[in-house]
C-alpha positions as CSV (number, residue, x, y, z in Angstrom):
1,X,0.0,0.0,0.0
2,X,1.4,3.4,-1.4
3,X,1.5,6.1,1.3
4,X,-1.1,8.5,1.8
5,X,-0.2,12.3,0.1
6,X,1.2,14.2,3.0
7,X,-0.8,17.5,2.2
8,X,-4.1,17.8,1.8
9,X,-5.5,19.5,-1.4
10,X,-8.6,21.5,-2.2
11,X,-11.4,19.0,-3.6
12,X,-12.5,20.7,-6.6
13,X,-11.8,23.1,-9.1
14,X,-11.5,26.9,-8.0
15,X,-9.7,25.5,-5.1
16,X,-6.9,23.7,-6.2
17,X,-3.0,24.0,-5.6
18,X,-1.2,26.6,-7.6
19,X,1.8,25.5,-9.8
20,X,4.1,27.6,-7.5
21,X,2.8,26.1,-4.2
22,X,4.8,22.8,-5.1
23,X,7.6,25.4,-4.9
24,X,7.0,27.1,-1.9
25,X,5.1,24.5,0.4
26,X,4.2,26.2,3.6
27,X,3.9,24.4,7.2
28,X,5.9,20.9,6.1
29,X,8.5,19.1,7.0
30,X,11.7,19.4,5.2
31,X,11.6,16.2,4.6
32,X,8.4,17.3,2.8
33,X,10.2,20.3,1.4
34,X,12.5,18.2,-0.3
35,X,9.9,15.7,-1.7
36,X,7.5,18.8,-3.1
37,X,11.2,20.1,-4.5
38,X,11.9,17.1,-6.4
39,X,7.9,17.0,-7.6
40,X,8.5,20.5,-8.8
41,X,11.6,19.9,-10.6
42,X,10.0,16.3,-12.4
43,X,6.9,18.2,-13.8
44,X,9.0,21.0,-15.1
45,X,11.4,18.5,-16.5
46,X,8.5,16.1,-17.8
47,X,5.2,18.6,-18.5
48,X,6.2,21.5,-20.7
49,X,3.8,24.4,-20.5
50,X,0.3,24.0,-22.4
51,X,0.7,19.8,-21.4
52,X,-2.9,17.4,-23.2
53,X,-4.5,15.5,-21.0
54,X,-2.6,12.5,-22.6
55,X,0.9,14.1,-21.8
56,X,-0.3,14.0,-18.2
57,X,-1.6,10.5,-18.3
58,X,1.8,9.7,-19.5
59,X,3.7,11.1,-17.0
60,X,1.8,9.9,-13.8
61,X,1.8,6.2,-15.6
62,X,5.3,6.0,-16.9
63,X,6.9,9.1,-14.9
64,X,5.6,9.1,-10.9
65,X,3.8,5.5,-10.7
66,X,7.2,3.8,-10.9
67,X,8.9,6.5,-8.8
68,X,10.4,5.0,-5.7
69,X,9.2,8.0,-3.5
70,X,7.0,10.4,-5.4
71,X,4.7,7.6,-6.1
72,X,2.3,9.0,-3.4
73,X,1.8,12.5,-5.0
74,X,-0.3,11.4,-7.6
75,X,-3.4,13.3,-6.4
76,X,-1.8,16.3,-5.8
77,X,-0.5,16.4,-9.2
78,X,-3.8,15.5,-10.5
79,X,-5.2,18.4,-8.8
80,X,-2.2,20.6,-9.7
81,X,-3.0,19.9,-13.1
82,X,-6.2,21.3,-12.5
83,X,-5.3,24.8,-11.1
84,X,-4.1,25.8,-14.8
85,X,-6.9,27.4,-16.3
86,X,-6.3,26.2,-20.2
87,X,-6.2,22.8,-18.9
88,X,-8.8,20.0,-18.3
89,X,-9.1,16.8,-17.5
90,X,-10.6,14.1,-19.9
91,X,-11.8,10.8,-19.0
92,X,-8.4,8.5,-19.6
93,X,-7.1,10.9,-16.2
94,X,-10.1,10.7,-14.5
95,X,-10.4,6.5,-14.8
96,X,-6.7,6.3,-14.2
97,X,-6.7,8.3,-11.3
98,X,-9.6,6.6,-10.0
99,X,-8.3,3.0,-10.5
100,X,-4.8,3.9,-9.3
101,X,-6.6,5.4,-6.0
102,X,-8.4,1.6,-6.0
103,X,-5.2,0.0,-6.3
104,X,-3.3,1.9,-3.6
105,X,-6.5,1.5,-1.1
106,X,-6.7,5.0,-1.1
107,X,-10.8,4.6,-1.5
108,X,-11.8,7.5,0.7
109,X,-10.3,10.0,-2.5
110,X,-12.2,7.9,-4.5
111,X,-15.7,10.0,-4.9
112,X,-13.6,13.5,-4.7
113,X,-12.3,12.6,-8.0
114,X,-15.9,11.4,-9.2
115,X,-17.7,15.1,-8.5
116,X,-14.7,16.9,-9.6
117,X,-15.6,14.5,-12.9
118,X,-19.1,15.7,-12.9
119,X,-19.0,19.1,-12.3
120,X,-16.3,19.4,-14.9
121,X,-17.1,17.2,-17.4
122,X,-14.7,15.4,-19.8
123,X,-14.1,17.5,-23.1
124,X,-15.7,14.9,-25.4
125,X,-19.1,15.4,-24.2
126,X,-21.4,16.8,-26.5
127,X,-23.6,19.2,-25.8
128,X,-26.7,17.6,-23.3
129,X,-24.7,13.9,-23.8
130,X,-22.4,12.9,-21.1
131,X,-19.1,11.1,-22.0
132,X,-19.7,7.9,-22.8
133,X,-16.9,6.3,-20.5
134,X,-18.7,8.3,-17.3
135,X,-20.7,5.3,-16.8
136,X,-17.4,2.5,-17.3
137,X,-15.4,4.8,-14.5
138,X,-18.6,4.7,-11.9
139,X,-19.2,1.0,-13.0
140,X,-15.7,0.5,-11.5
141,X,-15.7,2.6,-8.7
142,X,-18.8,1.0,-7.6
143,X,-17.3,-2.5,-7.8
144,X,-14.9,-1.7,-5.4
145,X,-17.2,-0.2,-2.9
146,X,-19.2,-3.5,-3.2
147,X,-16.1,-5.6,-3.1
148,X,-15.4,-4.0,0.4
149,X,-19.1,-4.3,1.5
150,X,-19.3,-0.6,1.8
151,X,-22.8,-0.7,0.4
152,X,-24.1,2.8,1.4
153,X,-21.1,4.6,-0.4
154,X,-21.8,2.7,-3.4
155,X,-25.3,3.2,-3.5
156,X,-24.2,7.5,-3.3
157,X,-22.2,6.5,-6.3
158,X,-25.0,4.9,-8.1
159,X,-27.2,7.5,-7.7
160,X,-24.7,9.9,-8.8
161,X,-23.9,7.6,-12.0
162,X,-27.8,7.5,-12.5
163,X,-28.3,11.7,-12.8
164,X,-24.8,11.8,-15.0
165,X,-25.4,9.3,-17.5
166,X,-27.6,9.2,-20.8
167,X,-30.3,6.5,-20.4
168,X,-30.3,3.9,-17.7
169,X,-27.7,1.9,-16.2
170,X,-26.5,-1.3,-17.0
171,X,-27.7,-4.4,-15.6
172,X,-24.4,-5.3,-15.0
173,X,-24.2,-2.2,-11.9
174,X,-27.4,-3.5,-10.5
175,X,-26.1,-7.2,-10.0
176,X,-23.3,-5.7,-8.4
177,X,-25.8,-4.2,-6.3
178,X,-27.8,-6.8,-5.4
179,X,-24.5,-9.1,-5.2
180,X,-23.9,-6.8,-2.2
181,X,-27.0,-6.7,-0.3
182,X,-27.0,-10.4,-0.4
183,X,-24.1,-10.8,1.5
184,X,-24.5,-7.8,3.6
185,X,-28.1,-9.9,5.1
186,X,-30.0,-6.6,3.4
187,X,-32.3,-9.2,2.1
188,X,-35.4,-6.5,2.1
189,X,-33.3,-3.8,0.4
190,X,-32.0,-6.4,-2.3
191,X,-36.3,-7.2,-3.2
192,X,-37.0,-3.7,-2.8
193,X,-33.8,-2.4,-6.0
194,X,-34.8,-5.9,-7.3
195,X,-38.5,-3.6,-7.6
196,X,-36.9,-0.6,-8.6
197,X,-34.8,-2.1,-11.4
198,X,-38.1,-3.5,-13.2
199,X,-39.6,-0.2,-12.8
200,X,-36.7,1.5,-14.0
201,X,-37.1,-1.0,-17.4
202,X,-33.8,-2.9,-16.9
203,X,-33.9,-6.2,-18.1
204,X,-32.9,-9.2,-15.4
205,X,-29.8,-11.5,-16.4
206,X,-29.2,-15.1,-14.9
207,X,-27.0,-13.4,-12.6
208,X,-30.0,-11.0,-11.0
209,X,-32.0,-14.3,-10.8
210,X,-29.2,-16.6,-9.3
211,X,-28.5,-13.7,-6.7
212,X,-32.0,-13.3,-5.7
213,X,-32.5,-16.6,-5.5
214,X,-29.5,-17.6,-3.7
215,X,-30.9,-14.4,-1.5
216,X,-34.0,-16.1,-0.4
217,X,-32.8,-19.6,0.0
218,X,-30.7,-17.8,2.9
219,X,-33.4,-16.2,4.4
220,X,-35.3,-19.5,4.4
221,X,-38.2,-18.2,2.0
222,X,-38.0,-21.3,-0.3
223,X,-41.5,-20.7,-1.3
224,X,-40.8,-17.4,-2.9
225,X,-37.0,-18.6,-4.3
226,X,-39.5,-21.5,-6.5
227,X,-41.8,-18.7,-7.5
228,X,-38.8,-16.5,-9.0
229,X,-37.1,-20.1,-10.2
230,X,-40.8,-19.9,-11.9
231,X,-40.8,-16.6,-13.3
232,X,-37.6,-16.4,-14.8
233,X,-38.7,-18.7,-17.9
234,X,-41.9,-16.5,-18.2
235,X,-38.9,-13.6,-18.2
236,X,-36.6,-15.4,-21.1
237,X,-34.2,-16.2,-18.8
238,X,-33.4,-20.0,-19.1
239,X,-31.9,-21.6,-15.7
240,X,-28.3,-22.8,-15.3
241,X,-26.5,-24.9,-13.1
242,X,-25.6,-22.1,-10.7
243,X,-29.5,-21.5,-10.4
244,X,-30.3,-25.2,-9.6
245,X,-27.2,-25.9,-7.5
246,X,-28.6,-22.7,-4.9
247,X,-32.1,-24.3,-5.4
248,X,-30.9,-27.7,-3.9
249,X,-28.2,-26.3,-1.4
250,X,-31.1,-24.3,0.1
251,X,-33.6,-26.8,0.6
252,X,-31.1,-29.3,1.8
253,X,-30.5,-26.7,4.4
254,X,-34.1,-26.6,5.4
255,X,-34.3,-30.1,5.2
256,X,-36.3,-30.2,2.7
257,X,-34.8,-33.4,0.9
258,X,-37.4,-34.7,-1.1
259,X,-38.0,-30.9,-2.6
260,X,-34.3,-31.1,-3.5
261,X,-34.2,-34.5,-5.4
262,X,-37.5,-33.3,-7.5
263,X,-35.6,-29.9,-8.5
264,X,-32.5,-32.4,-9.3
265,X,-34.9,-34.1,-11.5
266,X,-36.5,-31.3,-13.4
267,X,-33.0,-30.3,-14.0
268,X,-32.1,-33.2,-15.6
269,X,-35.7,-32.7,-18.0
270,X,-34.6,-29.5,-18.6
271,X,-31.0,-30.8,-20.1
272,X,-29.3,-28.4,-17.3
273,X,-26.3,-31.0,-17.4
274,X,-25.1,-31.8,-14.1
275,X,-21.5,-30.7,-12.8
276,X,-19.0,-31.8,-10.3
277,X,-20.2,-29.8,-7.5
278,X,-23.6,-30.4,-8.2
279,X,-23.6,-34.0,-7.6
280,X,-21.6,-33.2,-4.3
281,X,-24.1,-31.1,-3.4
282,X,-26.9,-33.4,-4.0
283,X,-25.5,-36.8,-3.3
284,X,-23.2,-35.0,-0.8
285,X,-26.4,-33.6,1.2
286,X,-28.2,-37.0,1.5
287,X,-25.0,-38.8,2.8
288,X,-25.0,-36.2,5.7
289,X,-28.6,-36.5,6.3
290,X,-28.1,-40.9,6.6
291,X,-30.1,-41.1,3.1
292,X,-26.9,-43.2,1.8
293,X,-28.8,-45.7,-0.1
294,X,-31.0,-43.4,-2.1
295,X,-28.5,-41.2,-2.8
296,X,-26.6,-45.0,-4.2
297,X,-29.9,-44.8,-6.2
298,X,-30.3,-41.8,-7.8
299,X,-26.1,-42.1,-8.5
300,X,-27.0,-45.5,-10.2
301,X,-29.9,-44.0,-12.1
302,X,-27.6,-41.0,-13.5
303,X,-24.8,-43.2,-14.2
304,X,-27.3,-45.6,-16.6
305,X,-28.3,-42.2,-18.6
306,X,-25.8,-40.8,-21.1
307,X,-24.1,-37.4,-20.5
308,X,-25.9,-37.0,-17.0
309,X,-23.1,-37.7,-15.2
310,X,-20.3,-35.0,-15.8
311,X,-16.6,-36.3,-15.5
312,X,-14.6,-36.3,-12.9
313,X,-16.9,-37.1,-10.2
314,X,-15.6,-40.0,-8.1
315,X,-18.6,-40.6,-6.0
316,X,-16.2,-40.5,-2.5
317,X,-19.2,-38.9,-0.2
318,X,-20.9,-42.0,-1.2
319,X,-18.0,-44.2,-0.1
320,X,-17.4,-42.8,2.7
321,X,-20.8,-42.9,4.0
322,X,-21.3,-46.6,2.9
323,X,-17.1,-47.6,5.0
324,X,-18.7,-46.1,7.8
325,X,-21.6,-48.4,7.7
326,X,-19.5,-50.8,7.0
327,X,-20.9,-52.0,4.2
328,X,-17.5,-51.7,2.1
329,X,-19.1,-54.4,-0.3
330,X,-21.9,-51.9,-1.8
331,X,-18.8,-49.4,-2.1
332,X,-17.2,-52.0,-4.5
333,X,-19.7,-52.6,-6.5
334,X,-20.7,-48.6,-7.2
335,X,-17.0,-47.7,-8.0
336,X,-16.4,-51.1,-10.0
337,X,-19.9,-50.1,-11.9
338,X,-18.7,-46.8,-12.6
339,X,-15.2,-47.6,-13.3
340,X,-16.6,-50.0,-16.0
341,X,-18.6,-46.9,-17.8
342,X,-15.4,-45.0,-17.8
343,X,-15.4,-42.9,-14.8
344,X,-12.1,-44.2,-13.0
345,X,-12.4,-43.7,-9.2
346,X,-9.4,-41.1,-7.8
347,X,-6.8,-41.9,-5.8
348,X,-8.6,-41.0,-2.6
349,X,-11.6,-43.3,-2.9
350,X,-9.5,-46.5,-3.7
351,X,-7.5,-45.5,0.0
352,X,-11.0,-45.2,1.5
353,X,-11.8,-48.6,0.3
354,X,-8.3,-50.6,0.9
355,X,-8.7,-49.1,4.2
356,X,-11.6,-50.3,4.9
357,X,-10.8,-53.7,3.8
358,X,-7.8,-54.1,5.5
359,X,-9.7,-53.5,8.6
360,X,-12.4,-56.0,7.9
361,X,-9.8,-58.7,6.7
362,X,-10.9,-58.9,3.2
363,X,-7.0,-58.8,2.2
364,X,-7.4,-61.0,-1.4
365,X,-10.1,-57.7,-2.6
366,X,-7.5,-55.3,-1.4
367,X,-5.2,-57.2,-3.2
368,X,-7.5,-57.4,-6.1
369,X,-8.5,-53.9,-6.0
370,X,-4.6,-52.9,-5.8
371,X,-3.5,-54.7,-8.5
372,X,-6.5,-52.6,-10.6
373,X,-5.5,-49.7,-9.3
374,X,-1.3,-50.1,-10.3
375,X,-3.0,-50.8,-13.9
376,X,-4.6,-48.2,-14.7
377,X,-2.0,-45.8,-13.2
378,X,-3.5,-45.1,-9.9
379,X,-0.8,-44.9,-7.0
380,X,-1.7,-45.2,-3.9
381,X,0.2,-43.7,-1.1
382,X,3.4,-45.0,0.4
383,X,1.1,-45.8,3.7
384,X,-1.7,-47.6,2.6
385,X,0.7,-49.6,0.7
386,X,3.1,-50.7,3.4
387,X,-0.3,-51.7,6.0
388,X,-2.0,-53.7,3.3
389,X,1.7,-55.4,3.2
390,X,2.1,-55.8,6.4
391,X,-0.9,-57.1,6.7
392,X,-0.2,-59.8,4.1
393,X,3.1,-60.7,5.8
394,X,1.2,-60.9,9.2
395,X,-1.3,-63.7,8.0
396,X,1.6,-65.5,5.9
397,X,1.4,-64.0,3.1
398,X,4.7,-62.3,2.3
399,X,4.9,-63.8,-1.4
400,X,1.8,-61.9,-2.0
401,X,3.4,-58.8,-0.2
402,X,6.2,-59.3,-2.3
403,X,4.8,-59.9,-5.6
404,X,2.9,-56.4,-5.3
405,X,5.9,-54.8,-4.2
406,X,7.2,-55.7,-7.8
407,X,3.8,-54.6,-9.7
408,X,4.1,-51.5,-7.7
409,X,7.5,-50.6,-8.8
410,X,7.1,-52.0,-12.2
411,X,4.3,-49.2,-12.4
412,X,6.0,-46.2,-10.5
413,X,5.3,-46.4,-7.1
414,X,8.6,-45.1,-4.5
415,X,9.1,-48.1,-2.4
416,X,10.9,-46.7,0.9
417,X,12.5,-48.3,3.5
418,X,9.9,-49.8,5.5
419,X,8.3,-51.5,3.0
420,X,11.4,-53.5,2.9
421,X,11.9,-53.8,5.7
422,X,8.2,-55.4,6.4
423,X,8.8,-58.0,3.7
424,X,12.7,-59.3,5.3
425,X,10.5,-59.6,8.5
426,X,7.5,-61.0,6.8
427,X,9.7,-64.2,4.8
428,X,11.7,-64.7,8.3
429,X,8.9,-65.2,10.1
430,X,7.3,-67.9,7.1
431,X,11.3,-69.2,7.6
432,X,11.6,-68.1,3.9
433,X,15.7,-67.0,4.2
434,X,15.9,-67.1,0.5
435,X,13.8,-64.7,-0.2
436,X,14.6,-62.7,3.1
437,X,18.1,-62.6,1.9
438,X,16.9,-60.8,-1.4
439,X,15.0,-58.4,-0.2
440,X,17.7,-57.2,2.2
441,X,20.0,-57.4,-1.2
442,X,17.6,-55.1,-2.6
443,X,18.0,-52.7,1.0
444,X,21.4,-52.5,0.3
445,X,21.6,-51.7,-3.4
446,X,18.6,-48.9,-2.7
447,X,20.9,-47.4,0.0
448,X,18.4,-48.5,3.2
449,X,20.6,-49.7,5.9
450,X,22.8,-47.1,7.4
451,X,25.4,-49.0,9.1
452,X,26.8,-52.3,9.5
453,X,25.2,-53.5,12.8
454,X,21.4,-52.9,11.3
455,X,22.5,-55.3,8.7
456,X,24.0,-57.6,10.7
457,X,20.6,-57.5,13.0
458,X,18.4,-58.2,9.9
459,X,20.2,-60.6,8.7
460,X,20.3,-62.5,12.0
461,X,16.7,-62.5,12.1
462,X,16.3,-64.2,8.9
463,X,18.6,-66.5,10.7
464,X,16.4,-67.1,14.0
465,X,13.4,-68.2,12.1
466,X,15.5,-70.4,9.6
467,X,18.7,-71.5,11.1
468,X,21.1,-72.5,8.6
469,X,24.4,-74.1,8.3
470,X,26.7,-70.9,8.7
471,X,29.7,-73.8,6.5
472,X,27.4,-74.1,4.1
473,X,27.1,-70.3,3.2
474,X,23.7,-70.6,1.4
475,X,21.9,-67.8,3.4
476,X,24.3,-66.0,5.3
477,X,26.5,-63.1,3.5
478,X,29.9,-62.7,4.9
479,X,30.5,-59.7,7.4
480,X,33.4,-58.6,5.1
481,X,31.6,-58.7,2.3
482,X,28.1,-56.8,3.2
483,X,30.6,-54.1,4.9
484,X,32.1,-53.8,1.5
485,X,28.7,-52.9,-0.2
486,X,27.5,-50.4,2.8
């Protein structure tokens, strides 16, 4: 943020700061004396006398924006500009000054520039007809009043914007409007401009519609959100996604499921294709509310119609609801269903469901359902992978264990440490030294054992489960030679 200007100038025209006052400041600093000294000396280097409106616009963009110090003066060379009585400002100095103002958080400034602009107009309007980009700079300004929910100073503005401009405003102004009284809770003062737009003969958008909407689905009047859901077709105005996603949201929040579904419905009738976040919302909502087997329904009935349900959507409200109910087999079957139709579960569900498995013992579909998930270039993460090992290894199981570990790698997934180290302990304990002894092979060309002595202790544990004749040399490495390798 750009400091504030340290003096204070006049607000409008008959008032302003005299080319020699940037001279002679009186009352400052001389810290402030230097910094007016320096001003002075850049506009009489830069602005040669009887400067255009554009020359000025060029300086304060190229000249004093980028200036390390003087960058703060800009209003007071705006209004410096001013105090020359052959000169006038146009609109390009007007909407830069205004925007710069914006961009600094300088809004307070922001409506002293505005009435200077309307009671001296920009040179290209003609006779009774304003300047056509009068109604671009207000448009801005009142954006970013409504952006900082300062609703009351944009309103002023508007009103202002209304007396200066030819013909009525856009509708784009009054959905910035009404955008703001909706999230301000001025529900009452949103219907009443709502009023006062029609009167004024302004045409509603899908954006007026989706705000009012959203509006009264806030303030719990559902019946009167329908009715305007209603009128906008009678209006021309054909509902989109945004328009149905509120609709449902809103109910849902009431509790109002079986309203929700039915607008879910009509949406589909209507060809209002279904997104991402519209499916979260609906399948999402009846999840939370323990409707988990309709909302299996309805995502079953989608799925069977072509193009209803979007890409992307990887139905884990769904399973998550169904692992908590433990009923991990209905989870299978909906991803496996939509997996066969082309929409390949994410990363995240197929963890949800190997979790779940694990816990319930159903290792050979985890395995199964692992084994998918490496071909078709879903990893899983580095966790999940190392407990549905070691839960292989802990039932007997460490070829199994082992024989992932290889698909796993074959297809990209980082094997670390442990997951070695989970298989040497797995084929000890199944008195497998063999295989043990590869594995810890493998530890040692991948860089896994620090030191000497760990190798020596996992070696020796293969050992304990499968003693061996140390003269024979079939499972135990010499000392010498593993220290060689470390």
């Amino acid at each position: 943020m750009l400091p504030v200007p340290l003096k204070r100038i006049a607000k409008c025209k008959g008032n302003h700061l005299q080319p020699s006052s940037l001279l002679k400041p009186s009352l400052s600093s001389p810290s402030e004396d230097h910094s007016l000294a320096q001003l002075s000396q850049l506009l009489k280097l830069h602005l040669k006398p009887t400067f255009s409106p554009k020359d000025l616009l060029s300086f304060l963009k190229k000249k004093l924006y980028h200036h390390p110090t003087l960058n703060c003066f800009d209003l007071h060379v705006f209004h410096w500009a001013s105090g020359h009585e052959w000169f006038t400002h146009d609109h390009s100095t007007y909407e830069w000054t205004v925007k710069n103002l914006a961009r600094t958080d300088r809004f307070m400034e922001i409506p002293q520039i505005l009435d200077c602009m309307l009671a001296h107009p920009c040179p290209c309007s003609q006779g009774i007809f304003s300047c056509p980009h009068v109604e671009t700079i207000f448009t801005f300004a009142i954006n970013t009043f409504c952006k900082l929910h300062r609703l009351d100073e944009a309103m002023v503005l508007f009103s202002n914007m209304r007396k200066a401009i030819d013909g009525r405003p856009s509708v784009v102004v009054y959905n910035m409007l009404l955008s703001c009284m909706a999230k301000c809770r001025r529900h009452e003062s949103a219907i009443e401009f709502y009023a006062s737009m029609l009167r004024d003969k302004v045409k509603p958008d899908i954006f007026t519609f989706n705000i009012l909407v959203s509006s009264y689905c806030r303030n719990s009047q559902f019946d009167s959100a329908i009715k305007l859901f209603k009128e906008m077709r009678t209006k021309g105005c054909v509902p989109n996604v945004v328009t149905f996603n509120t609709l449902i949201q809103g109910l849902f929040r009431d509790r109002k499921m079986k309203e929700g579904i039915g607008i879910a419905y009509e949406m589909v009738e209507l060809g209002c294709g279904f997104t991402v976040v519209s499916l979260e919302i609906l399948l999402g909502g009846l999840c939370r509310e323990g409707m988990v087997m309709d909302a299996c329904e309805i995502l079953h009935e989608f799925s069977s119609k072509k193009g209803v349900l979007p890409q992307g959507y990887d139905c884990l409200c769904i399973v998550n609801a169904l692992c908590l109910q433990k009923n991990v087999e209905k989870g299978m079957a909906i991803v496996g269903d939509l997996w066969s139709k082309g929409h390949a579960p994410s990363a995240v569900v197929c963890i949800t469901l190997l979790e779940e498995l694990r816990k319930l013992g159903k290792l050979d579909v985890a395995c199964t359902l692992m084994e998918r998930m490496f071909n078709e270039g879903i990893l899983p993460d580095i966790i999940t992978f190392n407990c549905l090992l070691q839960c292989l290894c802990d039932v007997g199981r460490a070829s199994n264990a082992n024989r992932l570990k290889i698909l796993g790698s074959r297809k990209g997934m980082k094997v670390d440490a442990s997951t070695l180290h989970i298989l040497v302990r797995g084929f000890s304990h199944e008195g497998r030294g063999r295989e043990g002894l590869l594995v810890l092979d493998e530890m040692l060309d991948k860089g896994f054992i620090s030191d000497l002595a760990v190798y020596n202790r996992l070696q020796d544990g293969i050992n304990k489960f499968f003693p061996c004749r140390e003269q024979e040399g079939k499972f135990k490495r010499p000392l010498v030679e593993a220290s060689s390798n470390i």
